[in-house]
C-alpha positions as CSV (number, residue, x, y, z in Angstrom):
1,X,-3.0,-6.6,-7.1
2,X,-1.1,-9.1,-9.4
3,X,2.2,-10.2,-10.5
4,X,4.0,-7.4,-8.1
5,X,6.8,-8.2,-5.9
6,X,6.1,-6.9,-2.4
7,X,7.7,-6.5,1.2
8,X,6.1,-7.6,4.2
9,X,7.5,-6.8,7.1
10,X,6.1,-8.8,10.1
11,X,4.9,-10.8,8.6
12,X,4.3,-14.0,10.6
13,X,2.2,-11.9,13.3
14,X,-0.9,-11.8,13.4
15,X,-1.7,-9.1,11.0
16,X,1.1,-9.6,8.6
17,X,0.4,-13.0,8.1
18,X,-3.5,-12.7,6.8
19,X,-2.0,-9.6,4.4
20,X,0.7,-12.4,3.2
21,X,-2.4,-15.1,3.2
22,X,-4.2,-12.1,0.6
23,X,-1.1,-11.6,-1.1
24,X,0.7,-14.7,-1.8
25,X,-1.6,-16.3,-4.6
26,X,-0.7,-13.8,-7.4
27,X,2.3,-12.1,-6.4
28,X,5.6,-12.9,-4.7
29,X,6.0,-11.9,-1.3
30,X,9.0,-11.4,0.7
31,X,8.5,-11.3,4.5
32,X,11.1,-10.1,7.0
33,X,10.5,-11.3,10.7
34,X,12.6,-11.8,13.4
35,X,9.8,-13.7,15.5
36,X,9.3,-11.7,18.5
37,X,5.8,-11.6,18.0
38,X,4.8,-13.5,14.7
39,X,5.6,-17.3,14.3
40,X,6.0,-19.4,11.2
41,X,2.9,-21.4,11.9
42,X,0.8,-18.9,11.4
43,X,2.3,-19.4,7.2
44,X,2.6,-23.1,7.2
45,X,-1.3,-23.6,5.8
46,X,-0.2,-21.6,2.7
47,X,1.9,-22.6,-1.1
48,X,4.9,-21.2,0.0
49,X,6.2,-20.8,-3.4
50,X,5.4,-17.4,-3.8
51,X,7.0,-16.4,-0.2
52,X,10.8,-15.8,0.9
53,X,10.7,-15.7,4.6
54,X,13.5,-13.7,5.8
55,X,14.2,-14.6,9.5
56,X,16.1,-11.3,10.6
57,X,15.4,-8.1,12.2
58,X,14.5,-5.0,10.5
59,X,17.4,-3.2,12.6
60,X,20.2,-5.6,11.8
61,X,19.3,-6.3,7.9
62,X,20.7,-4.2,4.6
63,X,16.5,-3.4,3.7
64,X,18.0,-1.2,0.6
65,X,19.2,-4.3,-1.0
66,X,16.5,-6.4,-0.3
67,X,14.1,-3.0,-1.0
68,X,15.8,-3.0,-5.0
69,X,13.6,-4.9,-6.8
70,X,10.3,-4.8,-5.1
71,X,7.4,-2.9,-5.7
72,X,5.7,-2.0,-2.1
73,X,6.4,-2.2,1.1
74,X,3.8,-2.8,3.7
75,X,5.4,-2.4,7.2
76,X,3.4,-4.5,9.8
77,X,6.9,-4.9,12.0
78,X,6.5,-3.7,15.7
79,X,6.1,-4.6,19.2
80,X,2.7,-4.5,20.0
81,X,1.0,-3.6,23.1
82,X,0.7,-0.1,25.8
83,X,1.6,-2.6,28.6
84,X,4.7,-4.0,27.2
85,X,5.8,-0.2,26.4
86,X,5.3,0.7,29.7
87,X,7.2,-1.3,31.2
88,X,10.2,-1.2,28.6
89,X,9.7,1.9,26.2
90,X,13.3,1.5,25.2
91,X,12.9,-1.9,23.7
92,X,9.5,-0.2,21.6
93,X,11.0,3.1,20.7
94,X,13.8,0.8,19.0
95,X,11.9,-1.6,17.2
96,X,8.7,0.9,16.4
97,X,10.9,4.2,15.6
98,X,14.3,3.1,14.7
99,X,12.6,-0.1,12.2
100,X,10.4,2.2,10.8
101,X,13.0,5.1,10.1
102,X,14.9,2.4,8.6
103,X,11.9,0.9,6.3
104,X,11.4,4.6,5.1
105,X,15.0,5.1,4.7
106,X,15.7,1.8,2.4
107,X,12.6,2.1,0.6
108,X,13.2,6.0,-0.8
109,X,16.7,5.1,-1.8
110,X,15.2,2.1,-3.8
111,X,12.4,1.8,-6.3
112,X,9.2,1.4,-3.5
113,X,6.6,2.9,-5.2
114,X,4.4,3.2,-1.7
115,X,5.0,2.1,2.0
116,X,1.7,1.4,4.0
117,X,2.3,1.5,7.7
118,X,0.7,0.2,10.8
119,X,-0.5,2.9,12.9
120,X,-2.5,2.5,15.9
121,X,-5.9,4.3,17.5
122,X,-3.5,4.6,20.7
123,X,-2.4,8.1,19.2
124,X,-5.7,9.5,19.9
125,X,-5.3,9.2,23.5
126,X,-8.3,9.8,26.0
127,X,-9.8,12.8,24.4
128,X,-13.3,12.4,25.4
129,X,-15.1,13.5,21.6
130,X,-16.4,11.1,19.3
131,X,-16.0,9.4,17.0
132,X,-12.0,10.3,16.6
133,X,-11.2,11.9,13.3
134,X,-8.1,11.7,11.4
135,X,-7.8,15.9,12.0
136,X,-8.0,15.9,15.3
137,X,-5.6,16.1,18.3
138,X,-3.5,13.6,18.6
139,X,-2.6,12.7,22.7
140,X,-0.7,9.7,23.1
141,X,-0.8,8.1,26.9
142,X,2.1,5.5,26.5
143,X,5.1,5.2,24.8
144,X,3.9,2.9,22.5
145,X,1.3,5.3,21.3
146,X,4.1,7.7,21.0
147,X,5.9,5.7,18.5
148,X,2.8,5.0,16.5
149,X,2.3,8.9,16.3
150,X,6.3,9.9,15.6
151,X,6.2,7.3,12.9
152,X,3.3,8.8,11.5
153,X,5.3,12.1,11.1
154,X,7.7,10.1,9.4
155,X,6.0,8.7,6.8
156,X,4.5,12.4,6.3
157,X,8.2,14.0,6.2
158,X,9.4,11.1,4.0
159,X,6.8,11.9,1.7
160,X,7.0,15.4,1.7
161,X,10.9,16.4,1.5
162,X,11.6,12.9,-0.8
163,X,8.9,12.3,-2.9
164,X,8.1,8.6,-0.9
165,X,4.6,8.0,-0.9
166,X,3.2,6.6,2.4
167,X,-0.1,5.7,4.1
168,X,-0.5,5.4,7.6
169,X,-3.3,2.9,8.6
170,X,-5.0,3.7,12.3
171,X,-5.8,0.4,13.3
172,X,-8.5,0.1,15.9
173,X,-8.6,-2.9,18.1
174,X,-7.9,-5.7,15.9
175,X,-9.2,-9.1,16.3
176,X,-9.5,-12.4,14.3
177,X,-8.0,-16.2,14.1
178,X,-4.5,-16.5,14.8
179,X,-4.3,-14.0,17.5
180,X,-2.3,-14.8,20.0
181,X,-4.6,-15.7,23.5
182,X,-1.2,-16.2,25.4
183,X,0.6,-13.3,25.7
184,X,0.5,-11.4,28.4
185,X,-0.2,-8.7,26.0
186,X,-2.6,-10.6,24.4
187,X,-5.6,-8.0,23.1
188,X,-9.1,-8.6,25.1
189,X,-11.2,-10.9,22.6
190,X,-8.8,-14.1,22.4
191,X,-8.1,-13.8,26.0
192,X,-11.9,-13.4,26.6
193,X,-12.4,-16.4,24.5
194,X,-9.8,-18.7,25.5
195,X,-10.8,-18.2,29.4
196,X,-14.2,-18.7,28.5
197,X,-13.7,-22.0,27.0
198,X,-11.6,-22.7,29.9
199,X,-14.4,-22.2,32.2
200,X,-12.3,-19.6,34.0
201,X,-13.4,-15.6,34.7
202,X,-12.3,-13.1,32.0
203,X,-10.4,-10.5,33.4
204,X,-11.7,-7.2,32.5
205,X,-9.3,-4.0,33.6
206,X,-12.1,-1.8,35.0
207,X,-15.7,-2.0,35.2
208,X,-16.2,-3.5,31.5
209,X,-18.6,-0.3,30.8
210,X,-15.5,1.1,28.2
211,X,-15.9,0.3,24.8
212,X,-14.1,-0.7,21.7
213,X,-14.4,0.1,17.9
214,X,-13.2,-3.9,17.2
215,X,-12.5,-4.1,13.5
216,X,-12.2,-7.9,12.0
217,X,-8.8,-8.9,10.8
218,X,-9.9,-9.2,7.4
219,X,-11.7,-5.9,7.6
220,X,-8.1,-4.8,7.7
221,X,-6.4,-7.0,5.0
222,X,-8.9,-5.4,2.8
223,X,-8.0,-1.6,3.6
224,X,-4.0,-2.0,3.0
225,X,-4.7,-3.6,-0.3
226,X,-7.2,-1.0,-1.5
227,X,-5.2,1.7,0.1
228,X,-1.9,0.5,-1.7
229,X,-3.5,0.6,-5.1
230,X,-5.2,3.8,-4.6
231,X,-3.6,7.3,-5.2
232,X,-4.4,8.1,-1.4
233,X,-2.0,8.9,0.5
234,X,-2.1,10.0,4.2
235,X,-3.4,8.7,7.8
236,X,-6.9,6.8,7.9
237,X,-8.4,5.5,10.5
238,X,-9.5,1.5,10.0
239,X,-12.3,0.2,12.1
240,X,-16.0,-0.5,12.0
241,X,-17.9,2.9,13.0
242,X,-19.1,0.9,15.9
243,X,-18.9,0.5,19.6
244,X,-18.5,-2.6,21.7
245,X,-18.9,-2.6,25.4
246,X,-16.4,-5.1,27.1
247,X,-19.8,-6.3,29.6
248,X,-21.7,-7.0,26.4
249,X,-18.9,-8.9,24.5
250,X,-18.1,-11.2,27.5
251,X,-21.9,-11.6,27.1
252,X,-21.7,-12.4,23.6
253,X,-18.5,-15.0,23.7
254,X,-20.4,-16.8,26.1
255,X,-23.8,-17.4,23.9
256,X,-21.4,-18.6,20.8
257,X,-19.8,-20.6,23.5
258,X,-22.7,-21.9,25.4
259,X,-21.2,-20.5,28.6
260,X,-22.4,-18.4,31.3
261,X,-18.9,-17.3,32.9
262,X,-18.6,-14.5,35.1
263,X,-16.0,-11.7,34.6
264,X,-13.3,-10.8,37.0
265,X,-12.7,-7.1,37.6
266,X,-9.4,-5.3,38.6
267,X,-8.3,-2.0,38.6
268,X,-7.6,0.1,35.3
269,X,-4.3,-0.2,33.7
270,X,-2.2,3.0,33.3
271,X,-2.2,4.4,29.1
272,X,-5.4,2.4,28.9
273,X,-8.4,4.6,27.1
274,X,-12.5,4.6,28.1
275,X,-14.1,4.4,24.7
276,X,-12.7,3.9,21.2
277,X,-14.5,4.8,18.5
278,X,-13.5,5.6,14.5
279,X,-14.7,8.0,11.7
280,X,-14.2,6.0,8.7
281,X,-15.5,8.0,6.1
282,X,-12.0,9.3,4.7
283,X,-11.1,5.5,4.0
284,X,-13.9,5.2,2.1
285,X,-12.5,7.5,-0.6
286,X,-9.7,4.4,-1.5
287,X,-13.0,1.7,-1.3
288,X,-13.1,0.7,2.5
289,X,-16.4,-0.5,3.4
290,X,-16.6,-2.7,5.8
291,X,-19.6,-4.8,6.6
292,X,-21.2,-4.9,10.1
293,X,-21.3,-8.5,10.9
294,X,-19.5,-8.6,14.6
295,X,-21.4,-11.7,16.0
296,X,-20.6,-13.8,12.7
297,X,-16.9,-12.2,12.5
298,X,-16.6,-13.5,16.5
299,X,-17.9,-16.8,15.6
300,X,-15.4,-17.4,13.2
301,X,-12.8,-16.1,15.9
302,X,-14.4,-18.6,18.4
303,X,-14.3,-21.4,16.1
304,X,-10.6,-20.9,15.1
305,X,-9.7,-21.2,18.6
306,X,-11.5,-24.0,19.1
307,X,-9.6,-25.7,16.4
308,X,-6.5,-24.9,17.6
């Protein structure tokens, strides 16, 4: 993708800002963040000549103007997490629902010519077969799996009645360097990691016998690019076509780390899932092909963190 002016919303997180790290050489990128979740440190290593950051939410900002001129849009804004929406799912349905209705709204009144969304492997819920395909059941546990899944349907609707063409992205468990460890949403790998350089006991929610299809940051960079220049249009799942048990990772972190800590096991969380694993074959038909390489994709997790 060159010389193309495109939207990114969200993106100082965590996600948005490795697309905008992709993006930024060749074409001019426009990012709109309010900060919630994303910071503009996770920018600052990059030529920001190419990139207007736009320090506003996507609730409070006229997108349609900003929407004009542009080229695509792809819409990493939300607030993360199935804890936080728990315990506030007024706070997600706004930002995940009413932002996204509002992307789709602005970008079909302007000249968009495809929106690529941030979906979640939440919708899926527990339904015990596997691997989870994109035709099957959907089953959200928590509201913020509900929002993934009603702005799924929007991005279908949009595209149907008004001609917009989306792609809806089912991320599964995301991890990489400039995740934030901190949070008390913070997903399981940086937290795993920054304890056990701590020297302190990773909490694991459960016995640690669940798995995880973790997919590499970059892994995902790769399939909003090729799924924005392809003529795909639809939900895909994005992961790895693998499974991860939380027992073996904490083993794992610890031999990269030269560490031998022990985990700390608490009860389950409510809206949290057993095992997690993708079919990725239908994002293969836009080029997604993601390597196997989990221990050297952790290392360079690991040493990130270290750095920082």
């Amino acid at each position: 993708m060159k010389n193309k002016k495109i939207v990114i919303t969200g993106g100082l997180g965590f996600i948005g800002s490795h697309i905008t790290e992709e993006l930024c050489i060749e074409n001019e990128i426009v990012i709109i963040d309010n900060e919630s979740t994303g910071n503009r440190k996770n920018i600052n290593h990059l030529n920001t000549e190419n990139i207007d950051v736009i320090f506003e939410s996507i609730n409070s900002i006229n997108l349609k103007t900003l929407f004009e001129d542009c080229d695509y849009v792809f819409h990493e804004a939300a607030l993360p997490s199935v804890p936080r929406s728990i315990r506030d799912p007024v706070k997600s349905n706004e930002a995940n629902i009413t932002g996204t209705l509002n992307v789709l709204e602005a970008a079909r009144n302007s000249n968009i010519k495809k929106v690529i969304f941030a979906s979640s492997s939440s919708v899926y819920g527990d339904t015990p077969k596997l691997p989870k395909v994109e035709n099957m059941p959907i089953n959200p546990k928590s509201p913020y799996a509900v929002t993934k899944a009603t702005c799924e349907m929007y991005c279908r609707v949009f595209e149907e009645i008004y001609g917009l063409k989306t792609v809806a992205l089912r991320y599964f468990n995301v991890f990489g360097p400039r995740q934030d460890p901190n949070s008390q949403y913070a997903a399981v790998i940086p937290k795993f990691i920054t304890a056990i350089m701590n020297g302190e006991a990773p909490t694991v929610y459960g016995d640690g016998t669940q798995s995880r299809d973790f997919t590499f940051v970059k892994n995902v960079v790769n399939a909003n690019i090729k799924a924005c220049e392809s003529k795909e249009t639809g939900v895909f799942n994005i992961a790895c076509g693998r499974r991860i048990i939380l027992n073996d990772l904490i083993s794992m972190i610890n031999e990269l780390i030269g560490k031998d800590i022990k985990p700390k096991y608490v009860d389950s969380r409510p809206g949290d899932i057993k095992h997690s694993l993708a079919d990725i074959n239908a994002a293969k038909t836009f080029g997604y092909n993601p390597k196997d390489e989990f221990m050297n994709e952790l290392k360079e997790t690991i040493e990130f963190f270290r750095g920082n």
